[in-house]
C-alpha positions in Angstrom: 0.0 0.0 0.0 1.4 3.3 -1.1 2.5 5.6 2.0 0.0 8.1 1.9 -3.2 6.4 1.6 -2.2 4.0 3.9 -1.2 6.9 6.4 -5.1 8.8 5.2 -6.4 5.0 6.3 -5.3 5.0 9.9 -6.3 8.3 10.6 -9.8 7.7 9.3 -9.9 5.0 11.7 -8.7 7.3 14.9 -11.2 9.9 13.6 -14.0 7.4 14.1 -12.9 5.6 17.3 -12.9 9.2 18.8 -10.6 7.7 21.7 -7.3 10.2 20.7 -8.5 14.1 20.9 -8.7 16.0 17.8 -5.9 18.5 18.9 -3.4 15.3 18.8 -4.3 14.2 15.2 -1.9 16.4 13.7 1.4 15.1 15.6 -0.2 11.4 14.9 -0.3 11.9 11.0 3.3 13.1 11.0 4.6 10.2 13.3 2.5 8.1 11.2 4.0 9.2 7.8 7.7 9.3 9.7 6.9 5.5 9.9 6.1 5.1 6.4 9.5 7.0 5.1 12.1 4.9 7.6 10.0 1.4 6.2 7.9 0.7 8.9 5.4 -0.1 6.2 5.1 -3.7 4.2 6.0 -5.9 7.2 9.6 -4.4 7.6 10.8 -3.2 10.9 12.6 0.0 12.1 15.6 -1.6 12.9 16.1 -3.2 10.1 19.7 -4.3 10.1 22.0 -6.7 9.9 22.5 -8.3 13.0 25.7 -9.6 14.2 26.5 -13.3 15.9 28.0 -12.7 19.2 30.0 -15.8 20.4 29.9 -16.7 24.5 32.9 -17.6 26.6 33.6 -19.1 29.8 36.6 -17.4 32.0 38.9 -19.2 31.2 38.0 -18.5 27.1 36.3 -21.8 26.6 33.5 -22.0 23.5 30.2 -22.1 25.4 28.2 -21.3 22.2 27.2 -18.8 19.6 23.4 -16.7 19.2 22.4 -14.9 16.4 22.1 -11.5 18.2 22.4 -10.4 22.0 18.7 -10.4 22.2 18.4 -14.4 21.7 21.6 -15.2 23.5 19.4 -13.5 26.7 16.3 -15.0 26.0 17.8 -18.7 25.6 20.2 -18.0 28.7 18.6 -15.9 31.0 20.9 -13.3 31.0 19.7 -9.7 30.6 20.8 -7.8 27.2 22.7 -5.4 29.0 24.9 -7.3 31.1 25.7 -9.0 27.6 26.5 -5.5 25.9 28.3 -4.5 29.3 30.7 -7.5 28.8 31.2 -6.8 25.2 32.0 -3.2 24.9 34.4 -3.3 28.7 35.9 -6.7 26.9 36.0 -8.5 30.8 33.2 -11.3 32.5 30.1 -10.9 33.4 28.3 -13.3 35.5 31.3 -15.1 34.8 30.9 -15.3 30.8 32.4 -13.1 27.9 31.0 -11.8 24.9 32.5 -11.4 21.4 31.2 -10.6 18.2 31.7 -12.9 15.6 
């Protein structure tokens, strides 16, 4: 769907559901068409990059294993993205693990 029409669309819809006041409608149409130009439309995301594999280590610099991005290395072992980044970028353990990229 073309970026304006699309944009024109959702606003129609807010206009009817009458839950957003009027006076916000303009600041909505601009976020919503800041969307469209960055490729939030079609089923892309905004952050749509290339992410990197980060590798994890043990203390002693054994392989534990690798994740496709820090987000899935958390989620399959628990530990919070930022103690992942925080290990990365000050290149010592955390939680007794170290993080490399690829």
């Amino acid at each position: 769907m073309q970026q304006i029409p699309a944009v024109k669309k959702m606003m129609l819809t807010i206009k009817l559901e009458e839950f957003i006041p009027e006076v916000y409608h303009y600041s909505i149409r601009n976020y919503l068409l800041q969307m469209y130009a960055v490729g939030y439309d079609e089923a892309r995301t905004f952050n749509n990059y290339k992410r990197k594999q980060i590798v994890q280590y043990d203390e002693t610099g054994k392989f534990i294993n690798s994740f496709n991005s820090r987000k899935q290395a958390s989620r399959q072992t628990g530990f919070p993205v930022s103690s992942i980044w925080r290990s990365m970028v000050e290149e010592r353990p955390v939680r007794g693990y170290t993080w490399k990229y690829v």
